[in-house]
N, CA, C and O atoms as a CHARMM CRD file, in Angstrom:
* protein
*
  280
    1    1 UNK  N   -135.48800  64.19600   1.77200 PROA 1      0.00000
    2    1 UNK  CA  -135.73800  64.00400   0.35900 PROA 1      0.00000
    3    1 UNK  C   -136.78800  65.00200  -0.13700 PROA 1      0.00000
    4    1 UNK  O   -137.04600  65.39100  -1.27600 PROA 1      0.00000
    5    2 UNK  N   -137.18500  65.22700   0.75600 PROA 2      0.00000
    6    2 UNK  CA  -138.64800  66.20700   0.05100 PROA 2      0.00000
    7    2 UNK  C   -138.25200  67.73400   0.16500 PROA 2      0.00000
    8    2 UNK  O   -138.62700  68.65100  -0.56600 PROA 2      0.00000
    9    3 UNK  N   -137.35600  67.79200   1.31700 PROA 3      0.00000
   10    3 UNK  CA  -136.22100  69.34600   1.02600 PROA 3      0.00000
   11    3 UNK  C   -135.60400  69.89500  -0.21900 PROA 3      0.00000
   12    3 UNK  O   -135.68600  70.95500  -0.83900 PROA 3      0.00000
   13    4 UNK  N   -134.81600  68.52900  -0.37600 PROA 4      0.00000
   14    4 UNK  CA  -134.30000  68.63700  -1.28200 PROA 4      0.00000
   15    4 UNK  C   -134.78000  68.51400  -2.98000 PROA 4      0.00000
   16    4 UNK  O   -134.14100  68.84800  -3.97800 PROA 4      0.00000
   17    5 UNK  N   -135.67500  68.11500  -2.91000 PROA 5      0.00000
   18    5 UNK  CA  -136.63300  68.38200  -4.14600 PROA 5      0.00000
   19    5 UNK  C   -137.56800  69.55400  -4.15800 PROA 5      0.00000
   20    5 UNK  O   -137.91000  70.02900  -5.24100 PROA 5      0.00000
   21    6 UNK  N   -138.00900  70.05600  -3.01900 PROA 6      0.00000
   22    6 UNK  CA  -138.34000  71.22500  -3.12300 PROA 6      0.00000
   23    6 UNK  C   -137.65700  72.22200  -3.28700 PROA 6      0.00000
   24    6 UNK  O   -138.10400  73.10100  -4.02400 PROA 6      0.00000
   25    7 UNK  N   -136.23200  72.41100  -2.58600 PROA 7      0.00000
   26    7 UNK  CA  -135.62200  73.18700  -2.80500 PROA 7      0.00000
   27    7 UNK  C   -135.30300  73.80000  -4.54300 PROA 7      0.00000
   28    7 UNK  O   -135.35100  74.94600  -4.98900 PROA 7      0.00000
   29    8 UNK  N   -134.94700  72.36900  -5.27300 PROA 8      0.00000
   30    8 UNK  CA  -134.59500  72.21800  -6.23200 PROA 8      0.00000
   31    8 UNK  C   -135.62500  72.71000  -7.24700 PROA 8      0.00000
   32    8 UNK  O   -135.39500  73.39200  -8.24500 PROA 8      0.00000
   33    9 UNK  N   -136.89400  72.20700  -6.78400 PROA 9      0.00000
   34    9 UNK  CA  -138.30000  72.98700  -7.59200 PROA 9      0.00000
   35    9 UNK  C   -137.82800  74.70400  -7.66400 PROA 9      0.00000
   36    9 UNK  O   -137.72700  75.40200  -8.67300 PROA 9      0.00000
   37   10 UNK  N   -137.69100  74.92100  -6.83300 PROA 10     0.00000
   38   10 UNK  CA  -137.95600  76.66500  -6.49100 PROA 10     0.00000
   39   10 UNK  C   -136.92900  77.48400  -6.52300 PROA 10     0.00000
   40   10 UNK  O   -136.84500  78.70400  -6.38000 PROA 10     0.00000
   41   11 UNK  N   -135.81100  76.28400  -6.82400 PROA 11     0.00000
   42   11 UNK  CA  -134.37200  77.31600  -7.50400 PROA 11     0.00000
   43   11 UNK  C   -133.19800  77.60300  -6.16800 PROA 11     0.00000
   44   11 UNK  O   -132.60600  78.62500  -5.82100 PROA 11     0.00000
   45   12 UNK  N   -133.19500  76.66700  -5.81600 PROA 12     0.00000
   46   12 UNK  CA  -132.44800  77.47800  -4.28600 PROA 12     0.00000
   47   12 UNK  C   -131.43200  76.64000  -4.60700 PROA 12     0.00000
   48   12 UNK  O   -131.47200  75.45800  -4.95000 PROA 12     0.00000
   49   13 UNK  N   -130.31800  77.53900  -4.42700 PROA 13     0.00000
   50   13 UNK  CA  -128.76500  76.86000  -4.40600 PROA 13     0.00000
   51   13 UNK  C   -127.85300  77.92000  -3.42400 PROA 13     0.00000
   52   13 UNK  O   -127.34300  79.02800  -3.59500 PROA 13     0.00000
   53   14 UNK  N   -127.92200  77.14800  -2.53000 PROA 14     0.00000
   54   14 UNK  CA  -126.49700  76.89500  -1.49100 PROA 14     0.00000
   55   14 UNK  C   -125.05500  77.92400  -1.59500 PROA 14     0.00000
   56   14 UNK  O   -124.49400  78.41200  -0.61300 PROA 14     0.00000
   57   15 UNK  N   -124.67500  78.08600  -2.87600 PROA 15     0.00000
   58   15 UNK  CA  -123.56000  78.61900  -3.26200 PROA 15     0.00000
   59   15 UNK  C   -124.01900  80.14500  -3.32500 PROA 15     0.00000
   60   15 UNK  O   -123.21500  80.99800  -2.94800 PROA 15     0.00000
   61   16 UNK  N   -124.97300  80.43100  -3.67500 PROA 16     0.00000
   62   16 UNK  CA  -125.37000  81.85300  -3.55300 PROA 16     0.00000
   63   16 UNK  C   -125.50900  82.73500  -2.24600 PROA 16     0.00000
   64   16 UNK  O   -125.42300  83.95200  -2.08700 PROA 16     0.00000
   65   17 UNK  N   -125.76200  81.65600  -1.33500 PROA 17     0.00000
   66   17 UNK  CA  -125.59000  81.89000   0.21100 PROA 17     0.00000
   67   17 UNK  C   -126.99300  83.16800   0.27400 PROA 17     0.00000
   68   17 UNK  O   -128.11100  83.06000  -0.23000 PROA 17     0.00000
   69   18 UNK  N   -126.59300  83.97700   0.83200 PROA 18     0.00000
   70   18 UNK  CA  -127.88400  84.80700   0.71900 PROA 18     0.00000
   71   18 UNK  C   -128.65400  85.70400  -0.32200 PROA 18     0.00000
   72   18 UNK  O   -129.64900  86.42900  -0.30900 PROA 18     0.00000
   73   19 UNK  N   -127.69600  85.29400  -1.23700 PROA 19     0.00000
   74   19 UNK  CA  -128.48500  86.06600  -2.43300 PROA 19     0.00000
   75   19 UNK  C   -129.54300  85.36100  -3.48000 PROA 19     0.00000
   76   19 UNK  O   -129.72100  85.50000  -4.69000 PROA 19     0.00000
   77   20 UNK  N   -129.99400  84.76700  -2.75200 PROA 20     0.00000
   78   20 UNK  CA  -131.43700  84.26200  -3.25400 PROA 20     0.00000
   79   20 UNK  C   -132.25800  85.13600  -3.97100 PROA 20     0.00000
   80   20 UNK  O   -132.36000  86.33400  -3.71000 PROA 20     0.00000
   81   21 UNK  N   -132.90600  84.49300  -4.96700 PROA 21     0.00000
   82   21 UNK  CA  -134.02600  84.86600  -6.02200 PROA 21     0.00000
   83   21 UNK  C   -135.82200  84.78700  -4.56500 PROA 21     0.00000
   84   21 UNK  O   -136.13000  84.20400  -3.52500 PROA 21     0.00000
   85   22 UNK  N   -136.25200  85.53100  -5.27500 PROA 22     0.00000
   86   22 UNK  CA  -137.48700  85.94100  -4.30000 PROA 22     0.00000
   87   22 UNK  C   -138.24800  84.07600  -3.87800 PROA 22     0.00000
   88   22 UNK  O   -138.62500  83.41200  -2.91200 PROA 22     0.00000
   89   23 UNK  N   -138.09800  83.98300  -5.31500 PROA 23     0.00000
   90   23 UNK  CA  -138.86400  82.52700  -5.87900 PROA 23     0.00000
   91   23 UNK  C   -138.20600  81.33000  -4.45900 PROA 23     0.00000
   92   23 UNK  O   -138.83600  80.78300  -3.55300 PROA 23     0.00000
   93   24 UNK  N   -136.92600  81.29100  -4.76000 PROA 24     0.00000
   94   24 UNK  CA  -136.43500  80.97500  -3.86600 PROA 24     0.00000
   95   24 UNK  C   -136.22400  80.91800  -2.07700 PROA 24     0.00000
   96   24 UNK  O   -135.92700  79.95000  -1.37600 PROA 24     0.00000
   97   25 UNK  N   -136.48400  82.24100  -1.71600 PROA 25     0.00000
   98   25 UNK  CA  -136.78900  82.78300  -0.55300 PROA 25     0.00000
   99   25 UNK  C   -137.94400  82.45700  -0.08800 PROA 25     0.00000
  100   25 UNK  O   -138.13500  82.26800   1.11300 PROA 25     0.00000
  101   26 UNK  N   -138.91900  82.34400  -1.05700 PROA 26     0.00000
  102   26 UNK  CA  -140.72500  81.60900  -1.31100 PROA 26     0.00000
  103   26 UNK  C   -140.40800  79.83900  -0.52800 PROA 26     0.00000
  104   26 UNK  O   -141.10700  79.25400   0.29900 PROA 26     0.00000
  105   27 UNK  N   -139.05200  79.36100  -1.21800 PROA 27     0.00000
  106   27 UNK  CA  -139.17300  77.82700  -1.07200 PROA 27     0.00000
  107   27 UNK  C   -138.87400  77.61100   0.29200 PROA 27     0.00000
  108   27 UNK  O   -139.28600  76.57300   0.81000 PROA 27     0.00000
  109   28 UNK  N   -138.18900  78.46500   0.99200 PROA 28     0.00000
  110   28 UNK  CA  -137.64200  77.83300   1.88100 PROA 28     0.00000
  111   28 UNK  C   -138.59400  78.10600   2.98800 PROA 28     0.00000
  112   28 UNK  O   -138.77400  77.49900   4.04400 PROA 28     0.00000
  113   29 UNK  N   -139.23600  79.30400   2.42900 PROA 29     0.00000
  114   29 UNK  CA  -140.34300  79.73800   4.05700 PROA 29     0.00000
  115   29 UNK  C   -140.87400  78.22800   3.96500 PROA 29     0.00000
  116   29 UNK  O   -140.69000  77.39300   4.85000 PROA 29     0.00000
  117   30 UNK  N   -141.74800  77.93600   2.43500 PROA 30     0.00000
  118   30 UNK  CA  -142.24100  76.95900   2.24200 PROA 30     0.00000
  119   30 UNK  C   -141.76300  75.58200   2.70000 PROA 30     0.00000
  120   30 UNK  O   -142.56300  74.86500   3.30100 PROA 30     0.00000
  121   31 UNK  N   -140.67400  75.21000   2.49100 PROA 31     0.00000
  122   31 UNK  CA  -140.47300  73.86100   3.77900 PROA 31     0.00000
  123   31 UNK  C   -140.71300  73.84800   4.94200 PROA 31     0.00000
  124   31 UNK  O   -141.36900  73.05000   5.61000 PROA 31     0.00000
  125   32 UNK  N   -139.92100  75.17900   5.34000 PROA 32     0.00000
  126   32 UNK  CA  -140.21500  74.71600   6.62100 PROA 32     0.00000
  127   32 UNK  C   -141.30700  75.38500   7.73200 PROA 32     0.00000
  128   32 UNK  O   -141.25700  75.61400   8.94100 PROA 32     0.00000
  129   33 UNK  N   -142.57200  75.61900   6.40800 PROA 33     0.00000
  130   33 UNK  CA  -143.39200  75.69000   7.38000 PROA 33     0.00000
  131   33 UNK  C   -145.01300  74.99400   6.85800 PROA 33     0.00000
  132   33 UNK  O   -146.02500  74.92700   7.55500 PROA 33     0.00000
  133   34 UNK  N   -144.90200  74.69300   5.92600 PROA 34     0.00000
  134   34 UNK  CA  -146.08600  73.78400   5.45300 PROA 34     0.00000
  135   34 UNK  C   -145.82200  73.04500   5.01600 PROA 34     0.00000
  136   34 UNK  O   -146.84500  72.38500   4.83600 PROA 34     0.00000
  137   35 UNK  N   -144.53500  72.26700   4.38700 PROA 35     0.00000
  138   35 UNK  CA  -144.46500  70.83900   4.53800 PROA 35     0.00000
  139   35 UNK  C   -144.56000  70.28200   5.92900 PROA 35     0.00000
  140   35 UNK  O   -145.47100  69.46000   6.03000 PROA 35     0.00000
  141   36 UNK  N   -143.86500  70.50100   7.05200 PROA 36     0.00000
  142   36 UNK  CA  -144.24300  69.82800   8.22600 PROA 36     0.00000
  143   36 UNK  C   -145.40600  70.21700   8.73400 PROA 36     0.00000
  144   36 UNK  O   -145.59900  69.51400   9.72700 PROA 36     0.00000
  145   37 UNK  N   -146.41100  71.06700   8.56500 PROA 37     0.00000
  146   37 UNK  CA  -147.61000  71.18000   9.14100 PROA 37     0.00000
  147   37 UNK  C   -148.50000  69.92900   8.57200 PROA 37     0.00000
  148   37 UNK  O   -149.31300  69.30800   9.25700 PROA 37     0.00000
  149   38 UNK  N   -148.23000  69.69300   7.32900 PROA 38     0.00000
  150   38 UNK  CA  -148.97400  68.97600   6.36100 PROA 38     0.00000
  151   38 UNK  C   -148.86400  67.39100   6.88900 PROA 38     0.00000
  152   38 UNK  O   -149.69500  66.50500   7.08700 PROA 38     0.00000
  153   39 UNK  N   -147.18100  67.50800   7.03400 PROA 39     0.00000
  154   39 UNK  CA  -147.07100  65.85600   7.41600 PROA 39     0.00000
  155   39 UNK  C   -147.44400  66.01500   9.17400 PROA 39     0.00000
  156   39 UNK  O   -147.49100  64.96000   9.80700 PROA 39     0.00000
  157   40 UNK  N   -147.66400  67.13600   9.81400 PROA 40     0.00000
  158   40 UNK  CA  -148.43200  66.93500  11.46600 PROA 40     0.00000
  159   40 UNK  C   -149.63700  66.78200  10.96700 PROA 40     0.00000
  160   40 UNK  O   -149.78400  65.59400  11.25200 PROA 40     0.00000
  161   41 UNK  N   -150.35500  67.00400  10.57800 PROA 41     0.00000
  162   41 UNK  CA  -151.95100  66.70100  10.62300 PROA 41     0.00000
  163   41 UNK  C   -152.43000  65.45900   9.79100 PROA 41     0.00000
  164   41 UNK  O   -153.50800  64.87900   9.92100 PROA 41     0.00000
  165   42 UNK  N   -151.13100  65.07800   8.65700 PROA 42     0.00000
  166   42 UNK  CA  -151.55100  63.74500   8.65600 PROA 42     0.00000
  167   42 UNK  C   -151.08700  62.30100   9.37100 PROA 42     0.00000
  168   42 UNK  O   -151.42400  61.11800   9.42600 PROA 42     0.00000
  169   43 UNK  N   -150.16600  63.15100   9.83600 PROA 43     0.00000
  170   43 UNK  CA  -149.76600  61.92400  11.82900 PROA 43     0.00000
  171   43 UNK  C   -150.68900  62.38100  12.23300 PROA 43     0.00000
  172   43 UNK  O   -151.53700  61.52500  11.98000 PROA 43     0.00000
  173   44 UNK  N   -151.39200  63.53300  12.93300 PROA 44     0.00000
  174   44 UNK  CA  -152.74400  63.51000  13.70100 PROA 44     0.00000
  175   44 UNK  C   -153.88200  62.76400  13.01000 PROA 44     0.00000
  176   44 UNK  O   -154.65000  62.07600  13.68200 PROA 44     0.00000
  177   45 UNK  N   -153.99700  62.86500  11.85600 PROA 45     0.00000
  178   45 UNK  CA  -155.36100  61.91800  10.97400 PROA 45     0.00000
  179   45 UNK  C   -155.26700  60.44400  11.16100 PROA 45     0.00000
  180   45 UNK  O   -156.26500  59.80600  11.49500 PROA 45     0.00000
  181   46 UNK  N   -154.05600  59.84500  10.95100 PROA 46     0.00000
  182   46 UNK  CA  -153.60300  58.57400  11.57100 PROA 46     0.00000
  183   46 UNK  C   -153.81200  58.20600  12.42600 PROA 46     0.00000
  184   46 UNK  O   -154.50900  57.19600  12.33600 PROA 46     0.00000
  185   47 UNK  N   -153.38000  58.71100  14.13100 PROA 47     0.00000
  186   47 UNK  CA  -153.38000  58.74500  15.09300 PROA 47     0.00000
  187   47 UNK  C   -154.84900  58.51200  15.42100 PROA 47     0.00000
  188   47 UNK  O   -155.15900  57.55300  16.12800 PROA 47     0.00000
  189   48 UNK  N   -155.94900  59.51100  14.84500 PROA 48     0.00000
  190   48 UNK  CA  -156.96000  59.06900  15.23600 PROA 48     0.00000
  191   48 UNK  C   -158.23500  58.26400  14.76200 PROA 48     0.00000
  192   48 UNK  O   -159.42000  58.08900  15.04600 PROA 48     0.00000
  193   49 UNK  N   -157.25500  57.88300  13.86400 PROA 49     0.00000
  194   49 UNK  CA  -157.99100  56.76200  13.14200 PROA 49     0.00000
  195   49 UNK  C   -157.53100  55.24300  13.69000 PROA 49     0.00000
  196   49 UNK  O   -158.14100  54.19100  13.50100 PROA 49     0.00000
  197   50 UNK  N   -156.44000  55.41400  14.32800 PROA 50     0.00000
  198   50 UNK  CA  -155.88500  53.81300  14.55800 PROA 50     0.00000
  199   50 UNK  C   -156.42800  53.88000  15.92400 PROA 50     0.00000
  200   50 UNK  O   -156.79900  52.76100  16.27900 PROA 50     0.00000
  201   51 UNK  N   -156.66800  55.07700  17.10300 PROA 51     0.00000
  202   51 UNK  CA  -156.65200  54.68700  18.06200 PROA 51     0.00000
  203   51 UNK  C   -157.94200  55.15400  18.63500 PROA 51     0.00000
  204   51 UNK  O   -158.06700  56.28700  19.10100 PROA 51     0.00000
  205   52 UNK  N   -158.81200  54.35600  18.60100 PROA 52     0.00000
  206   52 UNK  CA  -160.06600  54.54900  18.94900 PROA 52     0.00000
  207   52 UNK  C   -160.46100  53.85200  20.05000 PROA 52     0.00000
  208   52 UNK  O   -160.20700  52.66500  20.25200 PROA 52     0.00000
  209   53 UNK  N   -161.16200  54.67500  20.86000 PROA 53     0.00000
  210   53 UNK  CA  -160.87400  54.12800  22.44400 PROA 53     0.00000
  211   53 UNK  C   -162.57900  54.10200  22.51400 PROA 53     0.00000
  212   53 UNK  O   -163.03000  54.98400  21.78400 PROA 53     0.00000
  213   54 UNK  N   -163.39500  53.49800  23.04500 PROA 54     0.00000
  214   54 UNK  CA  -165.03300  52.99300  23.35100 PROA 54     0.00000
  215   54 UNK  C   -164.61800  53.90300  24.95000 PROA 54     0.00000
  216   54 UNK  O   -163.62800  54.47900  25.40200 PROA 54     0.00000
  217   55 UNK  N   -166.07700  53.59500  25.42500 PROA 55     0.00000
  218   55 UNK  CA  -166.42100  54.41700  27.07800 PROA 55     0.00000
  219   55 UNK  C   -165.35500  53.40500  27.77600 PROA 55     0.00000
  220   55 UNK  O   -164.38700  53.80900  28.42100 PROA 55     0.00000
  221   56 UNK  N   -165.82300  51.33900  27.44700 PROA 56     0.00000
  222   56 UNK  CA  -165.24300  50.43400  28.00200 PROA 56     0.00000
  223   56 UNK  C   -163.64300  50.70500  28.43400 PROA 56     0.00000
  224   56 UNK  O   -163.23200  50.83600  29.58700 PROA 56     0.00000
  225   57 UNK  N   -162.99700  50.74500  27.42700 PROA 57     0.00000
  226   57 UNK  CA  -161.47300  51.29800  27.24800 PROA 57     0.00000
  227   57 UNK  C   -161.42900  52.72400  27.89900 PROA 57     0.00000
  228   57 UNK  O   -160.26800  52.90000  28.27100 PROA 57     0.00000
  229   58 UNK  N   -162.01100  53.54700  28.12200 PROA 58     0.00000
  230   58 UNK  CA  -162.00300  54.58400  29.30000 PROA 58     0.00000
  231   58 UNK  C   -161.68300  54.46100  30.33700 PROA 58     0.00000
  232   58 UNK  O   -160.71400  55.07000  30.79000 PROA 58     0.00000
  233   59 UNK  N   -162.42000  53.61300  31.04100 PROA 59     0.00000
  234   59 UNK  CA  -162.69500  52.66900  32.10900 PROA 59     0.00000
  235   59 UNK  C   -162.01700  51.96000  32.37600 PROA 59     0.00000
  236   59 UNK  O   -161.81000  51.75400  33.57200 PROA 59     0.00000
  237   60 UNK  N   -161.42400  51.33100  31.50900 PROA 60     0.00000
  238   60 UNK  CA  -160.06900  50.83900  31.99600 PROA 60     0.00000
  239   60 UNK  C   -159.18400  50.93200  32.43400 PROA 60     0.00000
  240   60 UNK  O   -158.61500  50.22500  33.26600 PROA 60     0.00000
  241   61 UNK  N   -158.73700  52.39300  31.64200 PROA 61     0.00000
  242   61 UNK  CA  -157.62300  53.34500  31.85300 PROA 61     0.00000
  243   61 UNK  C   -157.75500  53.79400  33.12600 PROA 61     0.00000
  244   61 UNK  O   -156.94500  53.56800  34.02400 PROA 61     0.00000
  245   62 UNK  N   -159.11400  54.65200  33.26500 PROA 62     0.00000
  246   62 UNK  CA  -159.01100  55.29500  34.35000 PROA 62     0.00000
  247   62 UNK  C   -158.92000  53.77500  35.68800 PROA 62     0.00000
  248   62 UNK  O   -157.92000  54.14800  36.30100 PROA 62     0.00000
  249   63 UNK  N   -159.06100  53.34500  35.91400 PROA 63     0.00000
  250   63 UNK  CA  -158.89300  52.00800  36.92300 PROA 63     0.00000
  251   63 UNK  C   -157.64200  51.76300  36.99500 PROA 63     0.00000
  252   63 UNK  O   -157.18300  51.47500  38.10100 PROA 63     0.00000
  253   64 UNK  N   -156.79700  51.81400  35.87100 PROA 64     0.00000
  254   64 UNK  CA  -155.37600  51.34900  36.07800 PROA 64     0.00000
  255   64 UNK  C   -154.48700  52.72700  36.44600 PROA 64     0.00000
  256   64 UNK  O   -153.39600  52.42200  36.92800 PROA 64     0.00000
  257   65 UNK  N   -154.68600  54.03200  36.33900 PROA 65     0.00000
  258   65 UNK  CA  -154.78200  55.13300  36.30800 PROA 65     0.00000
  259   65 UNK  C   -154.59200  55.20600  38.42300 PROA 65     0.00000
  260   65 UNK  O   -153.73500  55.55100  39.23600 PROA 65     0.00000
  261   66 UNK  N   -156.39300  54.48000  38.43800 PROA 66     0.00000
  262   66 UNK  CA  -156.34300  54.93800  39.81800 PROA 66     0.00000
  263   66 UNK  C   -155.75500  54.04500  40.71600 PROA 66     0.00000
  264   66 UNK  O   -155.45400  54.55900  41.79400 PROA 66     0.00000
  265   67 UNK  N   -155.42900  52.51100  40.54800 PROA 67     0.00000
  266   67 UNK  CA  -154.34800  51.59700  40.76200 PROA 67     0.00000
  267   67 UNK  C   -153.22500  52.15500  41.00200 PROA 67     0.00000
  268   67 UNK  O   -152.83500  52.18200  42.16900 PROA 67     0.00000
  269   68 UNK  N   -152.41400  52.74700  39.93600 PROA 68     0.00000
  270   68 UNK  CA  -151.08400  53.31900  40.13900 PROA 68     0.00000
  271   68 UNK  C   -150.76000  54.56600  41.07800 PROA 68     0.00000
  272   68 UNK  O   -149.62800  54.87000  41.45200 PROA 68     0.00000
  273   69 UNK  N   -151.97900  55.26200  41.40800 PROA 69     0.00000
  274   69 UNK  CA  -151.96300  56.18000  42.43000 PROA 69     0.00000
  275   69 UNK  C   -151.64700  57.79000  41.39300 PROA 69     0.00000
  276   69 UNK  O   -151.12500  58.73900  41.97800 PROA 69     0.00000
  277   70 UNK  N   -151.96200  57.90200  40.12000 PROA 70     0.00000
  278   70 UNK  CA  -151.62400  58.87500  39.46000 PROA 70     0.00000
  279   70 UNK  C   -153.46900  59.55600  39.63900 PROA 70     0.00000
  280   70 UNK  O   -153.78400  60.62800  39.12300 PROA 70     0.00000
């Protein structure tokens, strides 16, 4: 959904096949390379906001860690 509205922002149509407008040629670098950077770093911002581990929870890990023989 967000392709396709971007695309649509920046003029890109399909039927022209490679004869794209510059503007256009602009959109597509643009999806696919800073819309998904944008939505990785805000899964990484998430990620480390939900999963916050203390020394205790270290310690844990590593124990079950050295349990399993890894």
């Amino acid at each position: 959904l967000i392709f396709a509205f971007a695309w649509g922002f920046f003029g890109y149509e399909p039927a022209k096949g490679p004869n794209q407008t510059d503007l256009a040629k602009f959109g597509l670098q643009f999806t696919m390379s800073i819309i998904p950077f944008v939505i990785t770093i805000i899964g990484i911002g998430i990620f480390i906001i939900m999963y916050q581990i203390d020394q205790e929870g270290a310690l844990a890990n590593k124990r079950k860690l050295l349990e399993l023989g890894i």
